[in-house]
Structure formats: structure tokens, C-alpha cells
C-alpha positions in Angstrom: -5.8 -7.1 13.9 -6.8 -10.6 15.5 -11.2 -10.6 15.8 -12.7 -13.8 17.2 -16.5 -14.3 16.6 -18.2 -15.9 19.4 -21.4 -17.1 19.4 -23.5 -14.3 21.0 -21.5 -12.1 19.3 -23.3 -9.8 16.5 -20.7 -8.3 14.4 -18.5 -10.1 12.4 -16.1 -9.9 9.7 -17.3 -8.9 6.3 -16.8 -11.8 3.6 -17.9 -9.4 0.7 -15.8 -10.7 -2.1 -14.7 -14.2 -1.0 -15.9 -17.8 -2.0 -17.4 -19.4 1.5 -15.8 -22.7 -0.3 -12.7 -21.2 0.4 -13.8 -20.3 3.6 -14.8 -24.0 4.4 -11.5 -24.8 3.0 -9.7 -23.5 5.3 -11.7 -24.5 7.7 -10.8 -28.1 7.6 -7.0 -27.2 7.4 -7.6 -25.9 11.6 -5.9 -22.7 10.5 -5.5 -19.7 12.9 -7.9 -18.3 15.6 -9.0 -15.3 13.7 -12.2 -16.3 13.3 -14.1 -18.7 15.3 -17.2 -20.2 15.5 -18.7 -23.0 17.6 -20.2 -26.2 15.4 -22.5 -27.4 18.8 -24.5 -23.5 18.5 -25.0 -24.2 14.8 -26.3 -27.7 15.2 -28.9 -26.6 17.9 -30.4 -23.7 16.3 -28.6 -23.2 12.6 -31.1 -20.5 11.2 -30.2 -18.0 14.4 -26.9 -18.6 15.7 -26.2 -15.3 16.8 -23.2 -13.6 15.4 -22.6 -16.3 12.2 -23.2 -14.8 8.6 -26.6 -16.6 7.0 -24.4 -17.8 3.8 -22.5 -19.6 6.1 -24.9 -21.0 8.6 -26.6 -22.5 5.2 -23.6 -23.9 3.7 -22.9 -25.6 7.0 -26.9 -27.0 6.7 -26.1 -28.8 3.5 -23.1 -30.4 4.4 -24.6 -31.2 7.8 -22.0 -30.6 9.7 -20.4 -34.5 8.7 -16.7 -33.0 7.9 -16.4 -29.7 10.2 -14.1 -29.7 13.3 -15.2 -29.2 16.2 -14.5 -25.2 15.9 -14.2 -23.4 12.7 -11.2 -21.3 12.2 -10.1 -18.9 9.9 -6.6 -16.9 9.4 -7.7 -13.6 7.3 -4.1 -13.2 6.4 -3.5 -16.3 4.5 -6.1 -15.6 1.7 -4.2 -14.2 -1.7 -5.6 -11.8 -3.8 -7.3 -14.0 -5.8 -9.5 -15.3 -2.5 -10.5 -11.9 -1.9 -11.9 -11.6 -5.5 -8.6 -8.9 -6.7 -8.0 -11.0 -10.1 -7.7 -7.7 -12.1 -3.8 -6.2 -12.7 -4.0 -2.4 -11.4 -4.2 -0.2 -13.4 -2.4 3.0 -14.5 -4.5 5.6 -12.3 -4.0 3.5 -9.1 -0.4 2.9 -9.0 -0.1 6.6 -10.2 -2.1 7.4 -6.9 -0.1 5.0 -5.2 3.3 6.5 -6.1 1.4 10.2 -5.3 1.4 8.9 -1.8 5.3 7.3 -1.1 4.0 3.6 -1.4 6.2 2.6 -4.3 8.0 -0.7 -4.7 11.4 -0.8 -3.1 14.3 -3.1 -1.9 15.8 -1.4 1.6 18.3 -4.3 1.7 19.2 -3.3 -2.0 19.7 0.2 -0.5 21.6 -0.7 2.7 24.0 -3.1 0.9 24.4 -0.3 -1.5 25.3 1.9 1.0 27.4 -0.5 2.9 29.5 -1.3 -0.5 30.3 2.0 -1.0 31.7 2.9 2.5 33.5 0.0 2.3 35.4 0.6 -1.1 35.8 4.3 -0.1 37.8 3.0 2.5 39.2 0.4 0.8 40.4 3.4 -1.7 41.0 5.8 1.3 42.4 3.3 4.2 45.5 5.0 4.3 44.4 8.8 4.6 41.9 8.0 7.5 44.6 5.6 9.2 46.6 8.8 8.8 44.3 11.3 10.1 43.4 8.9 13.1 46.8 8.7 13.9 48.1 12.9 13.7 44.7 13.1 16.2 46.3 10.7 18.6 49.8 11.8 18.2 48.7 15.5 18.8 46.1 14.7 21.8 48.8 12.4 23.2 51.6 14.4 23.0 53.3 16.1 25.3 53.0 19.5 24.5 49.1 19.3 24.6 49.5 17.3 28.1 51.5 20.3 29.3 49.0 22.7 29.3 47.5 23.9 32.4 44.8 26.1 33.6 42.7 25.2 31.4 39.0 27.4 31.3 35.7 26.5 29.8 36.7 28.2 26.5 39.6 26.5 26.5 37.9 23.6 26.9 35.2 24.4 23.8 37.6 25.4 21.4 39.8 21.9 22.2 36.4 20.0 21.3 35.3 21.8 18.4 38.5 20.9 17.0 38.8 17.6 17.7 35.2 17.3 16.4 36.3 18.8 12.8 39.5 16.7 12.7 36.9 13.5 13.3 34.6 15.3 10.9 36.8 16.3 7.9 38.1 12.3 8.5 35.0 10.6 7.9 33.6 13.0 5.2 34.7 10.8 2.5 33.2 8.0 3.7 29.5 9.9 4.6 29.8 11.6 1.7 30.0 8.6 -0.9 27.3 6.7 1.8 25.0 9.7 1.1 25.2 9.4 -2.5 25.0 6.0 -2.8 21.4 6.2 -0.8 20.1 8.4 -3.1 21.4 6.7 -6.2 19.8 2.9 -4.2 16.5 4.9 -4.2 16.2 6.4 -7.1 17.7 3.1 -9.0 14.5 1.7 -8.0 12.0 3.9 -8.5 13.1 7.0 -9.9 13.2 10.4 -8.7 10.3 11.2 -6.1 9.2 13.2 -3.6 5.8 12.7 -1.4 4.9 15.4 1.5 2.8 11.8 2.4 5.5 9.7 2.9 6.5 11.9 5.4 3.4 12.4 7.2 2.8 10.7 10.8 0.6 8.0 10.4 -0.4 5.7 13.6 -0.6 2.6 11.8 3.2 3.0 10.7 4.1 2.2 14.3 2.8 -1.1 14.1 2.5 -1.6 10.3 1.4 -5.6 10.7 -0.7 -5.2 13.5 -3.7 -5.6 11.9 -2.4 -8.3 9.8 -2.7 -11.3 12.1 -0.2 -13.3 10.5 1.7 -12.2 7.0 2.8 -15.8 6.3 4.2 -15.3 2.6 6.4 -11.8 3.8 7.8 -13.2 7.3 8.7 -16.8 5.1 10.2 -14.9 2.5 12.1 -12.5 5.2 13.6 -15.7 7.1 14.6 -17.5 4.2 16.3 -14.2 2.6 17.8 -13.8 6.5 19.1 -17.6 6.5 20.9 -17.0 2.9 22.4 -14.5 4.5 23.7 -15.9 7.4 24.9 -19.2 5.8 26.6 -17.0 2.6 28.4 -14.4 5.1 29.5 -16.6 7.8 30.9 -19.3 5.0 32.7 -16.6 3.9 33.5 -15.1 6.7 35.2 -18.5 7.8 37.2 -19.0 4.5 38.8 -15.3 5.0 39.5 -15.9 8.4 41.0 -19.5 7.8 43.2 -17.7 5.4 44.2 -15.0 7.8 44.5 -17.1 11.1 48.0 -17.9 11.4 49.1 -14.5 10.6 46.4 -13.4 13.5 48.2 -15.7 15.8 51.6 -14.3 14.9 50.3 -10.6 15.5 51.8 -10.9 18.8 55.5 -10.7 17.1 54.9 -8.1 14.9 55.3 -4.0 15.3 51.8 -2.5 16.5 51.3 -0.9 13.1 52.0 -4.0 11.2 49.5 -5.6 13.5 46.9 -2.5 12.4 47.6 -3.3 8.9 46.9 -7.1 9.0 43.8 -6.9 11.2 42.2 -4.4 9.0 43.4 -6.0 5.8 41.3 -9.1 7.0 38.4 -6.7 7.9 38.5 -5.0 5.0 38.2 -8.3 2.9 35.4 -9.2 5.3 33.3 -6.1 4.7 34.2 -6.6 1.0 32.7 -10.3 0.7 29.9 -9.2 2.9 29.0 -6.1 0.5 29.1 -8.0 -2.3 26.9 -10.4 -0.9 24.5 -8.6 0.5 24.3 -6.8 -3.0 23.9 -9.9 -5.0 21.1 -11.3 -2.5 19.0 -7.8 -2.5 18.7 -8.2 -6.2 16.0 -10.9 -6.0 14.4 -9.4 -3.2 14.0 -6.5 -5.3 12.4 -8.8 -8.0 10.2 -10.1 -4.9 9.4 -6.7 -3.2 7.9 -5.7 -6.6 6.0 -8.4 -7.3 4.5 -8.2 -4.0 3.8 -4.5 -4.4 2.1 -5.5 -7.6 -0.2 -8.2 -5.8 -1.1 -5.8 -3.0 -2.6 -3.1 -5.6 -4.5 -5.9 -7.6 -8.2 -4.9 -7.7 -11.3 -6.4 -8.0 -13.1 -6.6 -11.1 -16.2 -4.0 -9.7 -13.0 -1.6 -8.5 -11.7 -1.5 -12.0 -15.6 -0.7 -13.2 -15.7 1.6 -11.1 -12.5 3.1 -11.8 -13.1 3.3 -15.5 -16.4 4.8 -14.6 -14.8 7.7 -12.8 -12.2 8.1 -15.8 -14.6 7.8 -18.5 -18.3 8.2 -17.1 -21.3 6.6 -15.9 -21.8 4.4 -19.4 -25.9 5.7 -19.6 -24.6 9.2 -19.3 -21.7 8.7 -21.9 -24.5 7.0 -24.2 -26.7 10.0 -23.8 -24.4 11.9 -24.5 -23.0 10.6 -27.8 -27.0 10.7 -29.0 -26.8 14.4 -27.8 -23.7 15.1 -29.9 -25.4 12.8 -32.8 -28.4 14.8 -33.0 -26.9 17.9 -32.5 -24.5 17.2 -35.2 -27.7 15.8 -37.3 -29.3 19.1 -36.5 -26.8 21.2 -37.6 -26.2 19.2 -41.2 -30.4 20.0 -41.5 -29.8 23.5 -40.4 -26.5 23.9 -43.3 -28.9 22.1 -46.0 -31.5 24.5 -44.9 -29.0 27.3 -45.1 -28.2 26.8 -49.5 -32.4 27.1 -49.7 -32.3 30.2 -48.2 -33.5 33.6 -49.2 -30.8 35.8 -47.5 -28.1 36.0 -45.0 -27.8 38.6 -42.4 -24.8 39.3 -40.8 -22.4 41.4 -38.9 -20.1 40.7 -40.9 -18.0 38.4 -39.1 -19.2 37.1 -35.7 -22.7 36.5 -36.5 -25.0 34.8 -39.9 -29.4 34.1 -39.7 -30.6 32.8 -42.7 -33.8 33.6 -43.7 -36.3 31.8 -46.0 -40.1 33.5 -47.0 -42.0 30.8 -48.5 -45.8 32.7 -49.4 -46.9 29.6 -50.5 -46.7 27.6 -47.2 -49.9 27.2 -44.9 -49.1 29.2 -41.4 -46.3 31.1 -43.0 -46.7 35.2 -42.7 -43.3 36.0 -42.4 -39.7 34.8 -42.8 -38.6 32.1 -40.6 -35.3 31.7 -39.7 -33.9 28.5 -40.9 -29.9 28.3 -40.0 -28.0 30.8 -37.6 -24.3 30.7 -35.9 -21.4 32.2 -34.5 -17.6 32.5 -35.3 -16.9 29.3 -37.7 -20.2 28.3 -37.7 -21.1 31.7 -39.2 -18.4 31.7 -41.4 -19.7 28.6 -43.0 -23.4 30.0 -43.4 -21.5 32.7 -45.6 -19.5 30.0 -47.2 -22.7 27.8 -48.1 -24.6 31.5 -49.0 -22.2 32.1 -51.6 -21.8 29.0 -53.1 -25.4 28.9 -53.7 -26.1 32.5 -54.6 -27.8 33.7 -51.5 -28.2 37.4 -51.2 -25.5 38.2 -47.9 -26.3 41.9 -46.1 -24.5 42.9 -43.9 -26.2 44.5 -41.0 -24.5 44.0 -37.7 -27.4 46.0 -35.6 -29.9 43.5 -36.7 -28.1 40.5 -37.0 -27.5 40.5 -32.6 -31.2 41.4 -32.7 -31.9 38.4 -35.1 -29.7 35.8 -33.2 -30.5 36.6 -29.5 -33.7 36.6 -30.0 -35.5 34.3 -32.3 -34.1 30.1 -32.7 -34.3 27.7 -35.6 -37.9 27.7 -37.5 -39.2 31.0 -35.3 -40.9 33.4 -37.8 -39.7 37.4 -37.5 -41.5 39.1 -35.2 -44.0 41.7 -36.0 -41.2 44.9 -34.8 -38.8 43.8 -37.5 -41.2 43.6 -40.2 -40.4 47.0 -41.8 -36.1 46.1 -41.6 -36.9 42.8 -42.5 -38.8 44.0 -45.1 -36.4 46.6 -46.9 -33.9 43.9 -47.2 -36.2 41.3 -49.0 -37.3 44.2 -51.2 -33.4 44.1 -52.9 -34.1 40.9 -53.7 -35.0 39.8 -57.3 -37.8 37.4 -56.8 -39.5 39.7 -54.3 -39.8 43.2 -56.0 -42.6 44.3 -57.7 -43.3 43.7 -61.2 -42.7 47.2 -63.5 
């Protein structure tokens, strides 16, 4: 959409992302009227022109105004990519969200030429049957036994054009049926098999899908050069078949009116031909072009792609406290596995569950066992695995063991209520039974 900025006006277009050298740039180049500002305001009062971004209004200061026109203009639409800071390639997730939503690059010359190639060798291939079937409709409409009929009623009437419609129909099939086909295969040629409930939605904008795109310069040159190729290539042809066929057109006059059908659409039919082929060879490159474009339209900027990666992967800080979380846990549980070969004993239940427990009389603030390793599923499995390696009593007592674990963590000393179990199981052990 066009936007002039006047002075007195206080909104303006954002210039997040773009050099103002650029902007100044194209400034002396007197581009379009998209966005305008008056050099006389800015000379009177160049801290508080109304309505003219501060960046600006200083960049004008320094250069003082010596090289300016008299009106700076800008044309948003003839800035690349690059101008609006998108330098980066897009990347995987975006053109997978763009191909999610229908936008996917594609040729509909490629498609239409496709299309009109194939009707036109189907009836290349099938000229005769459809000449045929055109002329048993005529001949049967025509004739006099159908003219003959009288009284005809509304039914009459229906039936007569539902037949004629299905001799039309089952004529043409060939021709709509290889055009359908050859649509599809255009399509999917280009960009695979897809289908978007998006692409299909009712959008506004689609209406009017340049008008807020003041002037696409690079697309509309493209489209009249590709539309001038054309022209020149077809009609050049066109000329040379015709110059081939023109006497024999001028002698049509002398010939039988089927002979005359047969050279007329013999010429046509080399026509269409030359034109298909054409049109074909010419939508190759504007595939080529339509994707490259596609390509430049989904480039990003280089805080887009940051912040892209930081969706995929992660504020960095958090994915850096994390990996010290996972280190330290991981640095934890090697302590707690070391502690585990020191231990006294291993309760368990047998399988889910395994507390280690260690008694050390000696040790100041010690008056009972302390837990010093516990786990679940594999983790238990390797306190058991560690226990026997190191010959570490292992008792199964599965009451206890969820008693143990739910209720007391890493370096928590039994409580006084499991004294007496605790106790009958340290009793068993060698180093902690009475002397005889």
C-alpha cells in the first residue's frame, strides 16, 4: 500500500532493519512517492519536524541539506532483501511452515503449457475420432428424420439435450481427461504431492495480492520480458507455419468442404503444436526464476534466525543451566555410586527399589545410619550391582525399603521409629554383633 508522510503528520513508516544510507540513496535517485518528506520543514526546525524519524532528521543535519532534492522520496518496494537486513538463507523450519500453508514455489505458466501440450497432442493423436464424433452429431441433428418430428413436449425436449450433452461429453473426454492429468502431474513436478486446507482458505488480501506492494519492479520486469519472448517466439512461428500453408489456404476455395476441414486444422494443429512446445521451453526458466524468488522472499534476518533457533533449541541461559543441572546431577549420582561400594547394607524390595546404608560410630553427630545412595528401576539395579561387587550385605525387605525411599533423601540419618527394623538388620552383620 502507497503511504505518504507529510510534514504534520506523526506516524510514519518503520525503518527497523534498513541502512538510512540506503535510504538517502535513494533519495537522490527521485524514486517513487511512497514516502515523502519536505527538505524546507527540516531546514527550519530539523530537531522537531513533525512526522520525520530523529535518525533521519540527524543524518540530514550532517550533510546539511547541500545534495537533497527538493523532496525526499522513497519507493518501499524497490529495496531487496538485503536492504531490509534478510541476509540469512531460510531455514528448514520456515519453508516447512511455509509449504504447511500452500505458499510453495511454482511455475503456472509451466502448468498451463503443460496442460495445453497435452490437449493438443491428444488431439493430434485423436483428431480423427473427435472430427468423427462432431460429424455423426451433426449428421443426426441435421437429418431429416430428427427434423421430422413433431409435437414435441418438454420431456421431449430434456431427453434431446441430455443426449446431445453426453455425445459432446463422451467427445471431449479424452481431451479433459489427459488436461486433468497433466495439471496434476505440472503441480506435483514442481513441488511434490501437497495438500493445504490454507491454500484454500479466503483470504482478503488475495483479491489484490500487490496492493500493498506499491510497485514490484523486479516481478512486473521479469513478467513483460517473459510476455515479450513470447509474443516474438509464437508470432515468428506462427508466421513461418502460415507462410508454409498460405497458398493451399487460398486454394481452399476449390477443394471439397472436408478437404478444406483437413487443411485448416492441419495448420492449426501445427500452430498449437509450435506454440506448446514453446510455451513449455520458455516456462522452464521461469520455473528457475519463480524459485529463486520464492527463496528471496523467505530470506530472514539475522535476529529472526536467533530467534528461530531459540525456539528450536532454547533460550541459551536456560540450555546452560540446564547442562550444569544435568552435570551436577550426573556428578551427584557418581558420589552417591562411590558412596554406595562403602556401604554397610542394601535394602531392597527386591527389584524396584535399593537405600544404602552406612553406620559410621566413630563420626561426630552420627547416632544412626544415614542413608548414603538410593534409586529406582536401573538405578536400583546398579546399587545391587555395585553391593555385590563390593560384598555389601543385600536384604531384601520390600515393606521397608518404600518406607526407606519415600521418606528419608541422600545423607538423612533413620529416624527414631525405624530404629528397632533398622536395627535387626545391622545385627546380621559381622562387624556389628556382639563379641562371644
Amino acid at each position: 500500500m502507497r503511504r505518504r508522510i507529510w510534514p504534520g503528520d506523526t506516524t510514519y513508516t518503520s525503518l527497523e532493519g534498513m541502512s538510512f544510507e540506503t535510504w538517502l540513496s535513494l533519495a537522490r535517485q527521485n524514486l517513487s512517492t511512497a514516502f515523502r518528506c519536505n527538505k524546507a520543514a527540516l531546514q527550519r526546525n530539523p530537531d522537531r519536524a513533525p512526522g520525520i524519524p530523529r535518525d533521519m532528521r540527524r543524518l540530514c543535519q550532517q550533510r546539511r541539506f547541500d545534495h537533497l532534492p527538493a523532496e525526499l522520496e522513497f519507493d518501499l518496494q524497490r529495496f531487496a532483501a538485503e536492504d531490509e537486513g534478510r541476509t540469512e538463507a531460510p531455514t528448514e523450519r520456515r519453508q516447512r511452515e511455509e509449504r504447511d500453508k500452500g505458499n510453495v514455489p511454482k511455475s503456472s505458466d509451466l502448468t498451463g503449457a503443460t496442460v495445453f501440450l497435452g490437449a493438443v497432442i491428444v488431439l493430434f493423436l485423436s483428431g480423427s475420432y473427435i472430427f468423427n464424433g462432431i460429424m455423426d452429431v451433426f449428421r443426426f441433428y441435421l437429418s431429416e428424420d430428427f427434423n421430422s418430428i413433431v409435437n414435441l413436449n418438454i420431456e421431449d425436449i430434456k431427453r434431446i439435450g441430455f443426449e446431445l450433452f453426453m455425445h459432446i461429453a463422451w467427445i471431449i473426454t479424452p481431451v479433459m481427461t489427459v488436461s486433468v492429468i497433466m495439471a496434476v502431474a505440472g503441480n506435483v513436478s514442481q513441488f511434490g504431492l501437497l495438500f493445504s486446507l490454507q491454500a484454500i482458505q479466503f483470504k482478503p488480501e488475495r483479491i489484490m495480492p500487490d496492493f500493498k506492494r506499491v510497485l514490484p519492479v523486479r516481478r512486473n520486469i521479469v513478467n513483460l520480458l517473459k510476455i515479450i519472448i513470447q509474443v516474438l517466439i509464437v508470432g515468428s512461428a506462427a508466421w513461418l507455419i502460415i507462410s508454409q500453408d498460405y497458398l493451399p489456404m487460398l486454394k481452399a476455395a476449390n477443394l471439397s468442404l472436408q478437404q478444406a476441414i483437413v487443411l485448416f486444422a492441419w495448420t492449426a494443429m501445427k500452430l498449437m503444436l509450435i506454440t506448446g512446445l514453446v510455451l513449455f521451453l520458455i516456462a522452464i526458466p521461469d520455473l528457475v526464476y519463480q524459485r529463486f524468488e520464492y527463496m528471496e522472499n523467505l530470506k530472514m534476518s539475522v535476529a529472526e534466525t536467533k530467534q528461530e533457533r531459540k525456539e528450536e533449541e532454547g533460550d541459551p541461559l536456560l540450555r546452560q543451566r540446564q547442562r550444569e543441572r544435568g552435570q551436577e546431577l550426573m556428578r551427584s549420582q557418581r558420589n552417591m555410586l562411590a558412596s554406595a561400594a562403602t556401604a554397610d547394607v542394601v535394602i531392597t524390595n527386591p527389584t524396584h527399589f535399593a537405600i544404602a546404608l552406612r553406620y559410621d560410630r566413630e563420626s561426630a553427630g552420627v547416632d544412626a545410619p544415614v542413608v548414603v545412595a538410593k534409586g529406582t528401576d536401573h538405578m536400583a539395579f546398579t546399587i545391587r550391582q555395585i553391593a555385590k561387587k563390593n560384598n555389601v550385605h543385600i536384604e531384601e525387605n520390600p515393606p521397608l525399603a518404600r518406607v526407606l525411599y519415600n521418606r528419608l533423601d541422600i545423607g538423612d540419618q533413620i529416624p527414631v521409629d525405624l530404629y528397632q527394623a533398622i536395627s535387626i538388620i545391622f545385627s546380621k552383620l559381622n562387624r556389628f554383633r556382639q563379641p562371644a
